[in-house]
C-alpha positions as CSV (number, residue, x, y, z in Angstrom):
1,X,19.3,83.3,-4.0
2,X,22.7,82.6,-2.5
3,X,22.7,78.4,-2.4
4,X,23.7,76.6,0.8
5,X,25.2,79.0,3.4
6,X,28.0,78.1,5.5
7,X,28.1,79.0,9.1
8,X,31.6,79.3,11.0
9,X,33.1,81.2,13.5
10,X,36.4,82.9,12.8
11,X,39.2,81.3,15.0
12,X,42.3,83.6,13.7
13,X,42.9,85.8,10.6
14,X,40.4,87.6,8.2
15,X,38.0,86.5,5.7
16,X,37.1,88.4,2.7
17,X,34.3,88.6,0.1
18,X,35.8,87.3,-3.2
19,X,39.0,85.2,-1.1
20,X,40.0,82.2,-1.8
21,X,39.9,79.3,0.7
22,X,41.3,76.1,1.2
23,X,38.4,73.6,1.9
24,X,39.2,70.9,4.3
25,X,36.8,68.4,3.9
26,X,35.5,65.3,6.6
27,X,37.3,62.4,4.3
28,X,40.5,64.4,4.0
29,X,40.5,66.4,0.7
30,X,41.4,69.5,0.3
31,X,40.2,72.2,-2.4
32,X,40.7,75.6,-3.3
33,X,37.4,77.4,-3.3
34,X,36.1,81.0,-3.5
35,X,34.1,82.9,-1.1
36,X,31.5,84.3,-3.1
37,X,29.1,86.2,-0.2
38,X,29.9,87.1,3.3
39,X,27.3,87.8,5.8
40,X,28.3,89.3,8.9
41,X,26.2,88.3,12.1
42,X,24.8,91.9,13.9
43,X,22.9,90.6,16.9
44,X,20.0,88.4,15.4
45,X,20.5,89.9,11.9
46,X,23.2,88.8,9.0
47,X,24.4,91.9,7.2
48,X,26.6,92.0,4.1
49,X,30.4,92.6,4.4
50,X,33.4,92.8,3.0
51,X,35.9,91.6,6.3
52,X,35.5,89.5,9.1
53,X,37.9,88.7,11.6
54,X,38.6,86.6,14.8
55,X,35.6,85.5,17.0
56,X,32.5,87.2,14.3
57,X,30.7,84.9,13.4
58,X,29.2,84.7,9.5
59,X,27.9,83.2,7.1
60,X,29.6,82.4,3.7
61,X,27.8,81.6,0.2
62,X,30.1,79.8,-2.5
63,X,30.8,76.5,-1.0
64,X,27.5,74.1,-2.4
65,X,28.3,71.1,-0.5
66,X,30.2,72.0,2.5
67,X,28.7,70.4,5.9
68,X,28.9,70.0,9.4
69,X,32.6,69.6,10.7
70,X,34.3,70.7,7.8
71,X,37.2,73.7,8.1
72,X,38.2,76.5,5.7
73,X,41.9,77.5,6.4
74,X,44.8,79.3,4.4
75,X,45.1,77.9,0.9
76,X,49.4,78.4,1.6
77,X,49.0,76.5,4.6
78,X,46.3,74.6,5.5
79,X,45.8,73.5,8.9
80,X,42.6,72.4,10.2
């Protein structure tokens, strides 16, 4: 069991399995958080993996009350 998944698209840079994120949530705080599974989408499937990069889409575990609208960016610089 893996908890709430994420689902994002990759805009620029990589995400790893095991990074840590900087969580920009909807009323404007920000927290450090670690990606604890990634799921790569293969055509209807999600497959395990360690890197994504721009335009895959995934799916990340780790993250229990993340929601609709809400951005994971560099924890050095977060931009959302």
């Amino acid at each position: 069991f893996l908890g709430r998944l994420a689902l994002l698209r990759i805009h620029q840079g990589n995400l790893k399995k095991g990074q840590t994120v900087a969580w920009m949530r909807r009323d404007g705080e920000v927290k450090n958080v670690r990606i604890t599974e990634l799921l790569i989408t293969d055509g209807l499937e999600r497959k395990p993996g360690e890197v994504a990069g721009p335009g895959d889409i995934v799916a990340i575990a780790g993250i229990p009350d993340i929601t609709i609208g809400e951005t994971l960016a560099d924890p050095e610089n977060p931009v959302a």
